[in-house]
C-alpha positions in Angstrom: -46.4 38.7 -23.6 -42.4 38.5 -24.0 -42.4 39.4 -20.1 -44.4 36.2 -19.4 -42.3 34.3 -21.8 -39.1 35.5 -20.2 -40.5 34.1 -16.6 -41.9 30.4 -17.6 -40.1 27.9 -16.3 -37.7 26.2 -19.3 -37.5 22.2 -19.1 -34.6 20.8 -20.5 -33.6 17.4 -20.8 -29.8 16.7 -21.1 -28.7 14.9 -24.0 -25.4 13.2 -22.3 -25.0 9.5 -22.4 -23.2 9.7 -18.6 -25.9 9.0 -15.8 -26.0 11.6 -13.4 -23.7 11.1 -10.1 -25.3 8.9 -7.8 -26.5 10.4 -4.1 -23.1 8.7 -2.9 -20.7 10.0 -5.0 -22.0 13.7 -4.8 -21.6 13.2 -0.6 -18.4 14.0 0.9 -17.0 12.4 3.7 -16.8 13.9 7.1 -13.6 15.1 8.4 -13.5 12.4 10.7 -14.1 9.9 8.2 -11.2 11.2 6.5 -8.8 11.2 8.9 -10.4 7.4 10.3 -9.5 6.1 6.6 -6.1 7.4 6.3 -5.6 6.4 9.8 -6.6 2.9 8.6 -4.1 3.2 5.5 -1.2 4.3 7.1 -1.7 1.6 9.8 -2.9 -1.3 7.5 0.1 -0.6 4.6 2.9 -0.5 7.5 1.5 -3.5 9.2 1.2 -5.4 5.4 4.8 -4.7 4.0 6.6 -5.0 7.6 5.0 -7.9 8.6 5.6 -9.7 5.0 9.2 -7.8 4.7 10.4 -9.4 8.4 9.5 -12.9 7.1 12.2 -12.7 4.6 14.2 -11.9 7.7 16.4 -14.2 10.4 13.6 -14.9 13.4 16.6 -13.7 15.2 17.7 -10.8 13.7 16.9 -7.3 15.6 14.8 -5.4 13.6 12.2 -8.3 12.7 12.1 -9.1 16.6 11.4 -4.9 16.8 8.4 -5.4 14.1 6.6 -8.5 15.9 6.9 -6.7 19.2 5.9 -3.0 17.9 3.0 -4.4 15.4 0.6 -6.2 18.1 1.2 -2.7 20.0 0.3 -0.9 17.4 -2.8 -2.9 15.4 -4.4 -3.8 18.9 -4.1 0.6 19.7 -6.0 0.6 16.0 -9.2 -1.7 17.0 -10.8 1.4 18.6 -10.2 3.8 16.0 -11.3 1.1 13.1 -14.2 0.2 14.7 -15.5 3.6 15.5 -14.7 3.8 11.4 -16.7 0.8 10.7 -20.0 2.2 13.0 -19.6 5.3 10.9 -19.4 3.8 7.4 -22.1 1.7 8.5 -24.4 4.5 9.8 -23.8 7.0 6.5 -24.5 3.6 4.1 -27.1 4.1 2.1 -29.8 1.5 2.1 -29.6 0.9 -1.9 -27.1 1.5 -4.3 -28.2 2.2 -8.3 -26.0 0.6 -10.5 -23.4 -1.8 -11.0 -20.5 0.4 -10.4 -21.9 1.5 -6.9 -22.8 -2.5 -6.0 -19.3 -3.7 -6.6 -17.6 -0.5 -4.9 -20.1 -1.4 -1.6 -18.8 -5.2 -1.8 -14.9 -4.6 -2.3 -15.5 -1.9 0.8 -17.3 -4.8 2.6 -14.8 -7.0 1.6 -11.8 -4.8 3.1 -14.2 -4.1 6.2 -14.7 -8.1 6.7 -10.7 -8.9 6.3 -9.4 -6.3 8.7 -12.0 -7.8 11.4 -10.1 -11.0 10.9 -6.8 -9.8 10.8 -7.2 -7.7 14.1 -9.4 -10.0 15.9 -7.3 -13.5 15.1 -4.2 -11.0 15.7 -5.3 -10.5 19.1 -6.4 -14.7 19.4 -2.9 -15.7 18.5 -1.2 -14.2 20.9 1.1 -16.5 22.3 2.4 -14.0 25.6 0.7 -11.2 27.4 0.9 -7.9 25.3 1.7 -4.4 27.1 0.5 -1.6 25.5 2.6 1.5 25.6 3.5 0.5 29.1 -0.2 1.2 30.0 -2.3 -1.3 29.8 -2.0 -5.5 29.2 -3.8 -7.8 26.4 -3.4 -10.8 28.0 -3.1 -14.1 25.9 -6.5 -15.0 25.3 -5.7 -18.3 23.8 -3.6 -21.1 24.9 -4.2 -24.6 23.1 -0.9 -24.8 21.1 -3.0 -26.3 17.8 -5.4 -23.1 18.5 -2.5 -20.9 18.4 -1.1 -22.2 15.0 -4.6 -22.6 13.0 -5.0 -19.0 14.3 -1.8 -18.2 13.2 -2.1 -19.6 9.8 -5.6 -17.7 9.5 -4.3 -14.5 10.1 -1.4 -15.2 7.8 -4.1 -15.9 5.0 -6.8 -12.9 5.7 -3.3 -10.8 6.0 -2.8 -11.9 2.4 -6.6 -11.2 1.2 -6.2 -8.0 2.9 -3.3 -7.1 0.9 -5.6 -8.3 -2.3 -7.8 -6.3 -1.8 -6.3 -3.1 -1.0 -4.3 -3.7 -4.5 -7.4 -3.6 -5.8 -9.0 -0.5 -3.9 -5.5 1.1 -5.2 -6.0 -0.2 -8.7 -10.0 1.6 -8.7 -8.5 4.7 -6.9 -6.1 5.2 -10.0 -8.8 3.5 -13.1 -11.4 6.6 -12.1 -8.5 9.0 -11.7 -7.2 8.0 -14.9 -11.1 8.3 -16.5 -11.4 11.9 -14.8 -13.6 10.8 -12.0 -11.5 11.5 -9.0 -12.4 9.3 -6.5 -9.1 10.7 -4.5 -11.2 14.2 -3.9 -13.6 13.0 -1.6 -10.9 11.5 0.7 -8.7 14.2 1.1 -11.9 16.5 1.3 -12.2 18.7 -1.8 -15.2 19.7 -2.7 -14.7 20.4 -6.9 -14.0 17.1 -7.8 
């Protein structure tokens, strides 16, 4: 008898407030996705502070002439890898999320998905001359209605500036669940024991 009783199966029922981690939380990103996101950082915070930092800046003076030639070079390189990102965050979504925490995580990420469409496709709208691309290949200037040009302009000037909302805000959550214990910051650098 103390045999059988050894070899039942035991139910147990946890007794902790916390609700178990969601589907999404327990999934790591790919490698790929990884290296697509901090891509996407490293591109997106040098293209937000250099970009706001030359307007402080003489329209002559040499290094804000070097930023607005080198940042259209550089953000119109970035469309392929950001939308190859945006096809694989849109692939691994799943179809429902489970709480509240999970439904305002999907809508800030939608959010920052949604503003960097608009800053790289009325980036590319504004342009006001021909753009050569690591002396390969040429963007020509899609656009060329002068009051086209400066609504564009003024658009990208404002989705630059939600952009940089809401990555302060994506920083502020990245640190908040940190602080709580709940690193966040594991699954993008790829550690499993998070």
């Amino acid at each position: 008898m103390q045999l059988l009783l050894n070899k039942a199966p035991v139910l147990t029922t946890s007794l902790s407030s916390s609700p178990a981690p969601s589907v999404d939380a327990a999934r790591p990103y790919s490698k790929l996705r990884i290296v697509l996101h901090w891509l996407s950082a490293a591109i997106i915070l040098w293209a937000t502070f250099s970009g706001f930092g030359v307007a402080l800046l003489e329209a002559n003076h040499p290094f804000r002439q070097w930023v607005e030639s080198f940042n259209p070079q550089i953000t119109s390189l970035f469309i392929p890898f950001f939308t190859w990102r945006l096809w694989l965050a849109i692939k691994a979504a799943p179809h429902l999320r489970h709480n509240t925490q999970e439904r305002l995580a999907s809508a800030a990420h939608t959010a920052i998905y949604a503003a960097v469409s608009g800053v790289l496709i009325t980036g590319v709208l504004m342009m006001t001359h021909p753009v050569t691309l690591m002396a390969l290949i040429t963007l020509p200037q899609l656009i060329h209605s002068n009051v086209a040009l400066l609504e564009l302009h003024e658009l990208h000037h404002v989705l630059c500036a939600v952009l940089a909302g809401l990555v302060a805000v994506h920083l502020a959550a990245v640190v908040m669940h940190q602080v709580r214990g709940k690193s966040v910051l594991g699954r993008m650098i790829n550690r499993q024991g998070h």
